[in-house]
N, CA, C and O atoms as a Maestro MAE file, in Angstrom:
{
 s_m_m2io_version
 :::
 2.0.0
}

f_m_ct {
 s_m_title
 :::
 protein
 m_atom[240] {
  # First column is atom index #
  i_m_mmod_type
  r_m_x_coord
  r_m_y_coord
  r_m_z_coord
  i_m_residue_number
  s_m_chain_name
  s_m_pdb_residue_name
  s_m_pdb_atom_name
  i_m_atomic_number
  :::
  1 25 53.556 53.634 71.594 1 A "UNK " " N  " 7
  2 3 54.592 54.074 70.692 1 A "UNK " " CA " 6
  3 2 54.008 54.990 69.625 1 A "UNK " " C  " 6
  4 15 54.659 55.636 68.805 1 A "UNK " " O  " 8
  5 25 52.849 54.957 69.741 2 A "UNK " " N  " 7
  6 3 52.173 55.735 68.377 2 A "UNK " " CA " 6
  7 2 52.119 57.459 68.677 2 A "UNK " " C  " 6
  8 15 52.239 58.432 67.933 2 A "UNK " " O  " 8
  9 25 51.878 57.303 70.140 3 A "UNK " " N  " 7
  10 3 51.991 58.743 70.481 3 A "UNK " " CA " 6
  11 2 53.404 59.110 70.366 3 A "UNK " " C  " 6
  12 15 53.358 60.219 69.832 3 A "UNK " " O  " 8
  13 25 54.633 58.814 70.562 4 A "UNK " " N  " 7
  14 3 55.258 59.078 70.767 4 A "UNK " " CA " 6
  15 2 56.100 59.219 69.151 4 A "UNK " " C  " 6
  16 15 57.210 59.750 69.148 4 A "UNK " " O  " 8
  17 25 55.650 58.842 68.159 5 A "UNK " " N  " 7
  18 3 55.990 58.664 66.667 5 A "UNK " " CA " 6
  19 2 55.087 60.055 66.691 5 A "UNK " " C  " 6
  20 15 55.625 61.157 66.800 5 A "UNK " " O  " 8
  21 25 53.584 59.869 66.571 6 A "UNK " " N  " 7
  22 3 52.720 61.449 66.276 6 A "UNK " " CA " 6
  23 2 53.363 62.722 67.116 6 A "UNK " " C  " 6
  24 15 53.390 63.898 66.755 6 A "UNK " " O  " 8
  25 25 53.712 62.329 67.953 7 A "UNK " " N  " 7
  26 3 54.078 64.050 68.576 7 A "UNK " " CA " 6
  27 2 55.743 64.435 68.600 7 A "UNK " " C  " 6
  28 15 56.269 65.519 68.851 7 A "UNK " " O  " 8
  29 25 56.518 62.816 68.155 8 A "UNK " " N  " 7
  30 3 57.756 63.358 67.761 8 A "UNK " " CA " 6
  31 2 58.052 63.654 69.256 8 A "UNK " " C  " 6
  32 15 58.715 64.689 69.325 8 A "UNK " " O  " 8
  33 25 57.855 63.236 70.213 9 A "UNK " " N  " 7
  34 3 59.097 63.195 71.550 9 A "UNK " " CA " 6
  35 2 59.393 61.825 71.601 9 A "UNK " " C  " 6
  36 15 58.715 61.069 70.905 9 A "UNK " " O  " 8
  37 25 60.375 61.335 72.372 10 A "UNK " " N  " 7
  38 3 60.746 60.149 73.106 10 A "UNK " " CA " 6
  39 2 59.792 59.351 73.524 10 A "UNK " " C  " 6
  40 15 58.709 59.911 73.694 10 A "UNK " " O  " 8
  41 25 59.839 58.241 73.743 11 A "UNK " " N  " 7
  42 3 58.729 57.042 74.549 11 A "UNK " " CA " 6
  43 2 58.849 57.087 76.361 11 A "UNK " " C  " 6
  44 15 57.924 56.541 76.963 11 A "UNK " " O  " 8
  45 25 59.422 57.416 76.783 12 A "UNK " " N  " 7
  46 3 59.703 57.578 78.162 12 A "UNK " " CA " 6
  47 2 58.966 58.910 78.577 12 A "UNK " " C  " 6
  48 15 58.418 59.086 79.665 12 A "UNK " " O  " 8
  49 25 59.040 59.852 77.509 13 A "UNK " " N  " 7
  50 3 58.249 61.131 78.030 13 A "UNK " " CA " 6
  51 2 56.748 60.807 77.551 13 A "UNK " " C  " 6
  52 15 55.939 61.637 77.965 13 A "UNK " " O  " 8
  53 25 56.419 60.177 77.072 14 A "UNK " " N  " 7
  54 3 55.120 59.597 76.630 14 A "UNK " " CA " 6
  55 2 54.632 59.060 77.866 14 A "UNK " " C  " 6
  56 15 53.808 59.564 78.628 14 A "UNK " " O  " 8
  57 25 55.407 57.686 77.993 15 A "UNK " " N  " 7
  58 3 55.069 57.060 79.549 15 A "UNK " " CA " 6
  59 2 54.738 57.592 80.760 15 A "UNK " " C  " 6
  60 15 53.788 57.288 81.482 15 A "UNK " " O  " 8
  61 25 55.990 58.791 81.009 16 A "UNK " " N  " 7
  62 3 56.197 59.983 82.090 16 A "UNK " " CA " 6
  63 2 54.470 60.144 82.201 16 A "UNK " " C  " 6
  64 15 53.743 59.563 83.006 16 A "UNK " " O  " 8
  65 25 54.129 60.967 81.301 17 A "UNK " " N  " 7
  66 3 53.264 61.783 81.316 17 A "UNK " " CA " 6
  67 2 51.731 60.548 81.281 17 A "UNK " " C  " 6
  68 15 50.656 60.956 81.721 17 A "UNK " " O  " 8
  69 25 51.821 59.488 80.870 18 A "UNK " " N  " 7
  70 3 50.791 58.365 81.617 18 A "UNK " " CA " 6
  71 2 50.793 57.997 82.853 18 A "UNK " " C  " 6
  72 15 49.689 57.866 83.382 18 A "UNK " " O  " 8
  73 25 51.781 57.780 83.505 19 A "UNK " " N  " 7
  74 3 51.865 58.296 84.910 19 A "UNK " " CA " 6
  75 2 51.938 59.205 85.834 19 A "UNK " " C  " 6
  76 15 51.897 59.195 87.065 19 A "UNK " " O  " 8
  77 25 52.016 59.730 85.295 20 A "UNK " " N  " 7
  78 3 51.613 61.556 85.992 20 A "UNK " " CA " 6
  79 2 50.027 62.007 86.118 20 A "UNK " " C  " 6
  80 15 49.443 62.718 86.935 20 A "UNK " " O  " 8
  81 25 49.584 61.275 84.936 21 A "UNK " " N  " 7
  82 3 48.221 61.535 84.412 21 A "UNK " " CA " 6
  83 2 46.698 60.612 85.746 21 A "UNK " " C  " 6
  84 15 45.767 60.934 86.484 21 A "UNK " " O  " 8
  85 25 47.634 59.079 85.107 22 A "UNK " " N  " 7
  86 3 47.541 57.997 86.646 22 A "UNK " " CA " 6
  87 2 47.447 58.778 88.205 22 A "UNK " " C  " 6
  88 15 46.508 58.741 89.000 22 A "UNK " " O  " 8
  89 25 48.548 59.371 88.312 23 A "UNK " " N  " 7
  90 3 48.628 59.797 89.658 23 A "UNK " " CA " 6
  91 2 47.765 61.130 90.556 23 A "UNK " " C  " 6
  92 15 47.440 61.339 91.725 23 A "UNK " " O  " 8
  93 25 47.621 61.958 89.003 24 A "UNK " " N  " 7
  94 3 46.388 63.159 89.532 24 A "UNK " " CA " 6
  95 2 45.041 62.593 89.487 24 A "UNK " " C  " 6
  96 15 44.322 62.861 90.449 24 A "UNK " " O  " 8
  97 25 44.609 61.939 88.654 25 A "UNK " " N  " 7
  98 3 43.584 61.261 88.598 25 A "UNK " " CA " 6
  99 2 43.021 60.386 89.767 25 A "UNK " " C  " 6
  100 15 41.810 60.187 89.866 25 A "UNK " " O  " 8
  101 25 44.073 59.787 90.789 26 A "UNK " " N  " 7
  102 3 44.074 59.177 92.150 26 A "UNK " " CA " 6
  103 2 44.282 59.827 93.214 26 A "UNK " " C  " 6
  104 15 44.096 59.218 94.267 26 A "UNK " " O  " 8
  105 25 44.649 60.999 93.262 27 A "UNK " " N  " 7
  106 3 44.611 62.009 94.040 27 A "UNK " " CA " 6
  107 2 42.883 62.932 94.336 27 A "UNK " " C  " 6
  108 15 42.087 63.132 95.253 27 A "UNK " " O  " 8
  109 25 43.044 63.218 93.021 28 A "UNK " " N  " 7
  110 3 41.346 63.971 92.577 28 A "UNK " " CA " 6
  111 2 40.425 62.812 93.408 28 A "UNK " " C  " 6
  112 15 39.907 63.045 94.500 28 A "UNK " " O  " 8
  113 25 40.336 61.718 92.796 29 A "UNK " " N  " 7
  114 3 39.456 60.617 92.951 29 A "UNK " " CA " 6
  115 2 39.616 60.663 94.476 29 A "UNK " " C  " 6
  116 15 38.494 60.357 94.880 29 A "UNK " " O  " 8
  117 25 40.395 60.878 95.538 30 A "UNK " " N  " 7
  118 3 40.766 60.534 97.057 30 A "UNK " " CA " 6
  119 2 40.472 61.819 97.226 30 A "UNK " " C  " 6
  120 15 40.430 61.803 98.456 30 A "UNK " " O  " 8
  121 25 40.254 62.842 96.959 31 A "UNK " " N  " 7
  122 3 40.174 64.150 97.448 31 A "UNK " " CA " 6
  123 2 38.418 64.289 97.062 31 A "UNK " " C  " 6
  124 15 37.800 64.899 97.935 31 A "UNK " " O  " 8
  125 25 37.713 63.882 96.075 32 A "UNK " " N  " 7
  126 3 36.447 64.219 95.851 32 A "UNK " " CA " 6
  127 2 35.661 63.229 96.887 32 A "UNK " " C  " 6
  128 15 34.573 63.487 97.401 32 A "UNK " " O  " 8
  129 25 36.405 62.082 97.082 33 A "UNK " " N  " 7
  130 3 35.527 61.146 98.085 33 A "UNK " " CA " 6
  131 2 35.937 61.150 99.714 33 A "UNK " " C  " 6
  132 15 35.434 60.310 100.460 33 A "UNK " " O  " 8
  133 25 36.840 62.106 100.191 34 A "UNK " " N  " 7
  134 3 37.037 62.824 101.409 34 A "UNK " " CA " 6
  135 2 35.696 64.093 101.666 34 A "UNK " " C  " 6
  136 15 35.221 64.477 102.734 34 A "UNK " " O  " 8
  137 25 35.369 64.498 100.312 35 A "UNK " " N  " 7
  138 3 34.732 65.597 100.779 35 A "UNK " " CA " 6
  139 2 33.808 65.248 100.132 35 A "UNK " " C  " 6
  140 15 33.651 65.963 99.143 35 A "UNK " " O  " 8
  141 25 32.877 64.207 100.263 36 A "UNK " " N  " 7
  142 3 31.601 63.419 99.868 36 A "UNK " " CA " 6
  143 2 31.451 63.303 101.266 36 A "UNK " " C  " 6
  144 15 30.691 63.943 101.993 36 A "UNK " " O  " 8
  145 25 32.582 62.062 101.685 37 A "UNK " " N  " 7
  146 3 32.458 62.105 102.855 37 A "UNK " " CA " 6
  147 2 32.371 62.453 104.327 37 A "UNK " " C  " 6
  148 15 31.855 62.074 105.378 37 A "UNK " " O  " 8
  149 25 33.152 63.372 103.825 38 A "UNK " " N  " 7
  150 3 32.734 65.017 105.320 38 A "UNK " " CA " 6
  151 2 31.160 64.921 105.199 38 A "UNK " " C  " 6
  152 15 30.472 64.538 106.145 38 A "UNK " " O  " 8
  153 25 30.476 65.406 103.607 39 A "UNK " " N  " 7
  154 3 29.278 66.241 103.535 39 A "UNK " " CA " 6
  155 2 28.518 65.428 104.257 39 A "UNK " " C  " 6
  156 15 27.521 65.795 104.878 39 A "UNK " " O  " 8
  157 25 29.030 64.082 104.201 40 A "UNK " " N  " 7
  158 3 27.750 62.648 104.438 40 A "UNK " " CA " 6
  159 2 26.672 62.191 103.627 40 A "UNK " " C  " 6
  160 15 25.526 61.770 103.786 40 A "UNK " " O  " 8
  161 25 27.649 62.488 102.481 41 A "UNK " " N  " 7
  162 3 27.103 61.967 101.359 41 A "UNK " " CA " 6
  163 2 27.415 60.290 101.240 41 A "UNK " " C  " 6
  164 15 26.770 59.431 100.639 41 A "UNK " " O  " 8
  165 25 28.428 60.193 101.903 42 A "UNK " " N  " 7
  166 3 28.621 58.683 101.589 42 A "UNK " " CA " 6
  167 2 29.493 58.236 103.080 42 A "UNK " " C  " 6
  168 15 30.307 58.826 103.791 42 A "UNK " " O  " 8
  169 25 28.829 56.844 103.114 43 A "UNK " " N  " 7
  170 3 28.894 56.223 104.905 43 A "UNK " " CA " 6
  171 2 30.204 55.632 104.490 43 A "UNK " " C  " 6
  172 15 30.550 54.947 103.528 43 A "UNK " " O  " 8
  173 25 30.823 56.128 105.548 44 A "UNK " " N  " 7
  174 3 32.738 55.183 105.359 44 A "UNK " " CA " 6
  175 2 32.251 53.505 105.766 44 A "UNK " " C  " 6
  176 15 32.748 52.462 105.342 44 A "UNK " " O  " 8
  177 25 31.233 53.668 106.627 45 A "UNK " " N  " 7
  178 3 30.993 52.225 107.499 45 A "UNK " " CA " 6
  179 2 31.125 51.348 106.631 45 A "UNK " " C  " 6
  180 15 31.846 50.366 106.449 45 A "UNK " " O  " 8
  181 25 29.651 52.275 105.709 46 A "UNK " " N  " 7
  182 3 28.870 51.535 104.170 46 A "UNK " " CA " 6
  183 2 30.407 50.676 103.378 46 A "UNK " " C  " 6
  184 15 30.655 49.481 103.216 46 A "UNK " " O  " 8
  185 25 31.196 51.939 103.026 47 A "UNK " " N  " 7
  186 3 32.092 51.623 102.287 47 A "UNK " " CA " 6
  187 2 32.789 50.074 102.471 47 A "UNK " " C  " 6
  188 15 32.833 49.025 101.829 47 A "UNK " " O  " 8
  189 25 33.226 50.533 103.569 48 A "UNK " " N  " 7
  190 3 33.978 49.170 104.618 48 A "UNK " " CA " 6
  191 2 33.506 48.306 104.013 48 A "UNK " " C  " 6
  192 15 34.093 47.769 103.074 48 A "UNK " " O  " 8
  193 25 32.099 47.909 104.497 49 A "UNK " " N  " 7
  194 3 31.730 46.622 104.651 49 A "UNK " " CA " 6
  195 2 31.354 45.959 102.903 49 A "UNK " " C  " 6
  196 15 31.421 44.812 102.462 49 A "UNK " " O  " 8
  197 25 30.988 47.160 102.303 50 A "UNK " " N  " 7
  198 3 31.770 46.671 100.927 50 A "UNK " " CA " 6
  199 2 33.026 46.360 100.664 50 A "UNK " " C  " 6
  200 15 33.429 45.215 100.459 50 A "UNK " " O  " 8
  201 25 33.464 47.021 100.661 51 A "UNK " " N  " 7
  202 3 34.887 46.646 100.084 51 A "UNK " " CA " 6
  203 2 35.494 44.958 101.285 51 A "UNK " " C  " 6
  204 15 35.924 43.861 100.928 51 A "UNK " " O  " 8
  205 25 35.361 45.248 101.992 52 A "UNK " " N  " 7
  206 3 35.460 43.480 102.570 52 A "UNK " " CA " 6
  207 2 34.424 42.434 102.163 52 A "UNK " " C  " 6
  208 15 34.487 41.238 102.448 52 A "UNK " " O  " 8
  209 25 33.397 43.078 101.411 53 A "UNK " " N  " 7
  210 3 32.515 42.069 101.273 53 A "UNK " " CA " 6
  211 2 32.825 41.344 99.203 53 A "UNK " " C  " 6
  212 15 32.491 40.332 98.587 53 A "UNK " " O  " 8
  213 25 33.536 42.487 98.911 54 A "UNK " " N  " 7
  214 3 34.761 42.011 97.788 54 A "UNK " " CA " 6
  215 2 35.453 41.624 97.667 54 A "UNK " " C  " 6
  216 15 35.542 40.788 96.768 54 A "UNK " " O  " 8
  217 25 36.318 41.879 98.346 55 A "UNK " " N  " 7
  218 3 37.794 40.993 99.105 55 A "UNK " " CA " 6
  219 2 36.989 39.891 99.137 55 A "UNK " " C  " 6
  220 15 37.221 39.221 98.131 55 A "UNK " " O  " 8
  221 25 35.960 39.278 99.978 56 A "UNK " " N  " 7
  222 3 36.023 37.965 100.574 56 A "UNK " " CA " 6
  223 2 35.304 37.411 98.758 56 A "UNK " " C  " 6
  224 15 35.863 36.399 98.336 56 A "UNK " " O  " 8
  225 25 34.609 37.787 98.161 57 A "UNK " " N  " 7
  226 3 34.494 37.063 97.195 57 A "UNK " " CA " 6
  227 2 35.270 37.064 96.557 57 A "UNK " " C  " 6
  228 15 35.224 36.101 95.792 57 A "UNK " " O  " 8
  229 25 36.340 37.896 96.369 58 A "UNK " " N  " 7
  230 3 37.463 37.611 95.005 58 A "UNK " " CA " 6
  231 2 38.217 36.659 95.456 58 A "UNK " " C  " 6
  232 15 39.016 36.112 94.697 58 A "UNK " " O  " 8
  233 25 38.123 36.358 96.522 59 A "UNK " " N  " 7
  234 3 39.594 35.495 97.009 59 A "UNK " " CA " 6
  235 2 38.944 33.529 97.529 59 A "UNK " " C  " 6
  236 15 38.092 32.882 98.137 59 A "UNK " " O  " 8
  237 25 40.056 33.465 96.769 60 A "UNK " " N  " 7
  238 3 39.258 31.874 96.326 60 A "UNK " " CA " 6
  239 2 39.166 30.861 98.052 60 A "UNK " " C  " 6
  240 15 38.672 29.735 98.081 60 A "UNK " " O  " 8
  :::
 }
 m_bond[239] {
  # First column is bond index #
  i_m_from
  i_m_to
  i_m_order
  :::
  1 1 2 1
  2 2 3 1
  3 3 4 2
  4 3 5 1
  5 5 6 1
  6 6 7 1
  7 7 8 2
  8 7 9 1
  9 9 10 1
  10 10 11 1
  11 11 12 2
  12 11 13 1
  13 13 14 1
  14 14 15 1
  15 15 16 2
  16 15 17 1
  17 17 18 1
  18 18 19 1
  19 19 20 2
  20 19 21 1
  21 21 22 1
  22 22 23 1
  23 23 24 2
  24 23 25 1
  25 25 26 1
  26 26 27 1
  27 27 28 2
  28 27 29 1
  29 29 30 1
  30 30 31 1
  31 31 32 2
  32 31 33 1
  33 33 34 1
  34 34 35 1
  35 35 36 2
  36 35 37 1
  37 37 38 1
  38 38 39 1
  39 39 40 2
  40 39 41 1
  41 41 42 1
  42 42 43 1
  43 43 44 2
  44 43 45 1
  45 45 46 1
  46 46 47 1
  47 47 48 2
  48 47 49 1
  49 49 50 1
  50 50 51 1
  51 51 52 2
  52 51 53 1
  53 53 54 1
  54 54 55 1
  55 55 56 2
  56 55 57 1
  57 57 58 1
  58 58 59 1
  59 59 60 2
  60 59 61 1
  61 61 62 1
  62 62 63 1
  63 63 64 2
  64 63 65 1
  65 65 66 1
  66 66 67 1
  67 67 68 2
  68 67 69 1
  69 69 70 1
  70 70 71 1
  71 71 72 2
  72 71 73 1
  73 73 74 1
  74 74 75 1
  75 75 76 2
  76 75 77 1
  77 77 78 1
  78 78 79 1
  79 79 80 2
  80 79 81 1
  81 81 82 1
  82 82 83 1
  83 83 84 2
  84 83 85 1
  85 85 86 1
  86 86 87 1
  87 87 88 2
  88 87 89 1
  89 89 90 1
  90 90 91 1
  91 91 92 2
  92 91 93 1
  93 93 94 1
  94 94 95 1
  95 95 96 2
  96 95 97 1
  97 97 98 1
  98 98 99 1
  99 99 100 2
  100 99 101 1
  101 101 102 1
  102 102 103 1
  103 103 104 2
  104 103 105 1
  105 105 106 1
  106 106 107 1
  107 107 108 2
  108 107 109 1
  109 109 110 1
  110 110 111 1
  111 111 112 2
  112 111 113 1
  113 113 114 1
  114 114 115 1
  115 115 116 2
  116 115 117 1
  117 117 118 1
  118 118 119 1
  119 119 120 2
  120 119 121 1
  121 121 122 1
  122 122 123 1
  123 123 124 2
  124 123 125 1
  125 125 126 1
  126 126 127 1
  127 127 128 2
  128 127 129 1
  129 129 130 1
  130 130 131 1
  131 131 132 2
  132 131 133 1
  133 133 134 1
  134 134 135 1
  135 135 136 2
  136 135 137 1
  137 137 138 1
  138 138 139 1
  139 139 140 2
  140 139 141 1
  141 141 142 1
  142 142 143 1
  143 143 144 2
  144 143 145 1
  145 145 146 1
  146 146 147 1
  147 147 148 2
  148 147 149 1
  149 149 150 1
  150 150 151 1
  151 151 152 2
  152 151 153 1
  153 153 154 1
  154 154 155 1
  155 155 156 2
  156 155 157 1
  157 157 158 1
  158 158 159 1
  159 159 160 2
  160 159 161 1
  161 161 162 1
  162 162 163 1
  163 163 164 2
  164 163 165 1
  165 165 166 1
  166 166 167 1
  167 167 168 2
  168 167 169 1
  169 169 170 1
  170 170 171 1
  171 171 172 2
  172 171 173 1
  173 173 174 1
  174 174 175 1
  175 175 176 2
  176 175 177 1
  177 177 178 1
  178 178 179 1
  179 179 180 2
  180 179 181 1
  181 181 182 1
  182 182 183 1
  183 183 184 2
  184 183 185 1
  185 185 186 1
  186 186 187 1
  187 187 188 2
  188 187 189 1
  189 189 190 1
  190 190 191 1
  191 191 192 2
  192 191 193 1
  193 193 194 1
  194 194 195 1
  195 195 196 2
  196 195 197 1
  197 197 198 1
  198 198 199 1
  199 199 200 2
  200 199 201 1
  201 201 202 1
  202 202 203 1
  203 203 204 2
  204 203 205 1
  205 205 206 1
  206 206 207 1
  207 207 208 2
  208 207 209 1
  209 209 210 1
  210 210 211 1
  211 211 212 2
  212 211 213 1
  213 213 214 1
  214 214 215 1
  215 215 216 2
  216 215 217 1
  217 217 218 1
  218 218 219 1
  219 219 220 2
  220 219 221 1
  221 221 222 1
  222 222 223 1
  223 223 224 2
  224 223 225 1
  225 225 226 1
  226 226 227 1
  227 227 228 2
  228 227 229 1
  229 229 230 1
  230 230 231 1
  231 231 232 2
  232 231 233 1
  233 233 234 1
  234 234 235 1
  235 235 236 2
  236 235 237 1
  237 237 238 1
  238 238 239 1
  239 239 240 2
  :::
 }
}
């Protein structure tokens, strides 16, 4: 709400634009690690077996 008091627009266009912000930011982030991964800079396998090897510890 503070931004939206300092810049004098609405709270919804405040929000808008935190999610907009959210959403390029997850795009970029999926687009820089597609083309890591072309270069073979980074093993999808690798990835995998991390990310399941997180899953299985977070989950009780």
């Amino acid at each position: 709400m503070g931004y939206a008091r300092l810049c004098g627009v609405r709270l919804w266009q405040v929000l808008l634009g935190y999610i907009a912000s959210f959403c390029a930011l997850v795009v970029t982030a999926m687009a820089i690690m597609v083309l890591f991964a072309a270069a073979g800079i980074i093993s999808q396998t690798q990835l995998e077996q991390n990310m399941q090897r997180w899953q299985q510890v977070t989950t009780p």
